[in-house]
N, C-alpha and C positions, 0 to 999 in steps of 0.2 A: 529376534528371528526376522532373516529379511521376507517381508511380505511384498511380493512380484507385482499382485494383483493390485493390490492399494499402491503400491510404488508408480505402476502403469499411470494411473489415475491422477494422482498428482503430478504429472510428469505432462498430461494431456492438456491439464488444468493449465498448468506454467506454461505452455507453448501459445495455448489458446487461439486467436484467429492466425497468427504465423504460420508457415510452412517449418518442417524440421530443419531445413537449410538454412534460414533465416536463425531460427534458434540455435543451433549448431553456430553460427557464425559469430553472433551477439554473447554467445558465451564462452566460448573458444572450446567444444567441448565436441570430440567428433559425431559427424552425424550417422554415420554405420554403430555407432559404440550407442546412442539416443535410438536408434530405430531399434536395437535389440534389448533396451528398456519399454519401449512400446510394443516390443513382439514377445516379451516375458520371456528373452531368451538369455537373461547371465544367469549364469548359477552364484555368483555372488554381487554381493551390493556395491556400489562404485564407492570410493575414497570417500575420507569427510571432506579432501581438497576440491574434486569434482563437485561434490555434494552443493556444497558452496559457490561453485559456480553457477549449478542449474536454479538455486534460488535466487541468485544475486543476480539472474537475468530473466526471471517468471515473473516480471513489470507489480510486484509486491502479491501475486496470486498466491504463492506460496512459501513460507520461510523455510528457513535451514533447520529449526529444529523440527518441524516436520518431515524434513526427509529424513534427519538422522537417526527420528525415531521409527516411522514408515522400515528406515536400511536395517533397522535391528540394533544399532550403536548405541542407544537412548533407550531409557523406559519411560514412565510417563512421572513418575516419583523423582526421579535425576532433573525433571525439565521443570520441574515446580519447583524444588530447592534452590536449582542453581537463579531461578527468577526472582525467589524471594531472596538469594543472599545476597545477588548484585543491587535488584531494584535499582538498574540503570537503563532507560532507553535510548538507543543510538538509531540512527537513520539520515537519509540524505537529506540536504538544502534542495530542494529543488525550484530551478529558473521560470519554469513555465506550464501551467495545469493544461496545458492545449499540445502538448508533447507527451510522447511516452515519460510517467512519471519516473522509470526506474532505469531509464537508457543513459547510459553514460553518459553523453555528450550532455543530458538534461539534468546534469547533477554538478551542483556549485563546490559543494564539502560537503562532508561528515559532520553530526553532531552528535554529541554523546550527554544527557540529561540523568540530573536522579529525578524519578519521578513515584510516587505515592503507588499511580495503578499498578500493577502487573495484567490487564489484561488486554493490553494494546498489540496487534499481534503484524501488524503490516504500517511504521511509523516515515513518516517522511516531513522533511518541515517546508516552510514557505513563506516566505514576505508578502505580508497584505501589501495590496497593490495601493492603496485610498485609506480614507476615512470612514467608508461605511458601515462599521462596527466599530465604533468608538465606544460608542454606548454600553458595549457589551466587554470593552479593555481591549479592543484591539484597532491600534491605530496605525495609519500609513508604517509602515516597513517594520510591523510586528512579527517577531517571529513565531510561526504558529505551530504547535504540533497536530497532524493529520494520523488518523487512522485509517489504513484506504480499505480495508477489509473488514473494521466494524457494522455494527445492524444501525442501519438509517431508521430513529421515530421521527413524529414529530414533534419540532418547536427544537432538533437539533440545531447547531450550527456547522454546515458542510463545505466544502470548497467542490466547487462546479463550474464547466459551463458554460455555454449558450451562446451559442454560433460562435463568435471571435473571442466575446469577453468569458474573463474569468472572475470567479465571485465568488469570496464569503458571506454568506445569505443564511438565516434562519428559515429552517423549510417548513411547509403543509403541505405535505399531500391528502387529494382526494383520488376518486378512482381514475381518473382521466387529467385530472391538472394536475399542478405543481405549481403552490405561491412560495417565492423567494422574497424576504423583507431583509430591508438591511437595518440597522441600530441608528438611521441618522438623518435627521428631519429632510435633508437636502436630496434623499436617494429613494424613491419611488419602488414601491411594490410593484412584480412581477409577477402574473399569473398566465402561463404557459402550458403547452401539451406534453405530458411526460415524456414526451417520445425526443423531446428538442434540450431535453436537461440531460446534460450527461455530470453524473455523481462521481466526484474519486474520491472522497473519504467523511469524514466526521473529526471536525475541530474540535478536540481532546482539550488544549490550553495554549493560550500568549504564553510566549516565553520571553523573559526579559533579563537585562544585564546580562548578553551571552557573549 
């Protein structure tokens, strides 16, 4: 059953600080046909082709099998079977953590992994830039899988970051900082105001021979 109201929701979620125009443009998806999903005015749910659009440009806020389950297409039993029978995760390469991570122009390829979890739900990979997690198996031009929508603890490893550079760092937070350690006697702990870290995901695993 399409639910309008949860539909809206996700839909405001995937646009986030953008204007509808801008989303509309970045997804090729009209923006009168997007504003009468915000105004809860189809009487039916858009395509799984559309569907697919609007997640594949809501910068990993939200995936496709959430709309298609939110559209009525999907139930929640069809989205855990077809997870556990593939137990494959696919997601972009991407060039640069200082870019919209899911904008076109910011995406090198596609990778498609088998991987053990199923609960990765927003995956994208990335070349460590260095050596500063070596120590931890990931070294200069490792490829890493990101989760950008996992729960940040601590003693994670997350990709971030901080003012120009970007960083795989093992985090602490407390209420007001944030220490960033890397895995390599050469690379200096950073302890920072939360407010100057900006997080986009949790380092899941190195991937290698790919």
């Amino acid at each position: 059953m399409f639910n309008k109201k949860k539909f809206k929701e996700l839909i405001n979620h995937a646009i986030g600080d953008r204007s509808i125009t801008q989303y509309s443009e970045e997804s090729n998806v009209n923006r009168t046909y997007i504003s009468k999903i915000i105004n809860e005015s189809l009487d039916n749910p858009p395509s799984p082709e559309i569907l697919k659009k609007l997640a594949s440009y809501s910068e990993g806020r939200v995936s496709y099998k959430e709309l298609m389950l939110v559209a009525g297409y999907l139930n929640k039993s069809q989205i855990n079977t077809s997870i556990k029978k593939e137990n494959l995760v696919k997601g972009p390469v991407i060039k640069d953590l200082r870019q919209r991570v899911f904008n076109t122009a910011n995406i090198e390829q596609y990778k498609t992994i088998h991987f053990q979890s199923i609960d990765i739900t927003n995956p994208f990979f990335f070349h460590a830039k260095d050596n500063s997690m070596i120590n931890q198996g990931i070294k200069k031009d490792s490829l890493i899988l990101i989760d950008q929508q996992a729960t940040i603890n601590n003693k994670d490893i997350i990709a971030c970051t901080v003012e120009s550079r970007e960083l795989i760092r093992k985090i602490e937070q407390s209420k007001e900082k944030i220490t960033l350690t890397a895995a390599h006697p050469d690379y200096k702990a950073i302890t920072i105001d939360k407010n100057k870290v900006n997080i986009i995901g949790k380092c899941i695993t190195s991937v290698t021979n790919l």
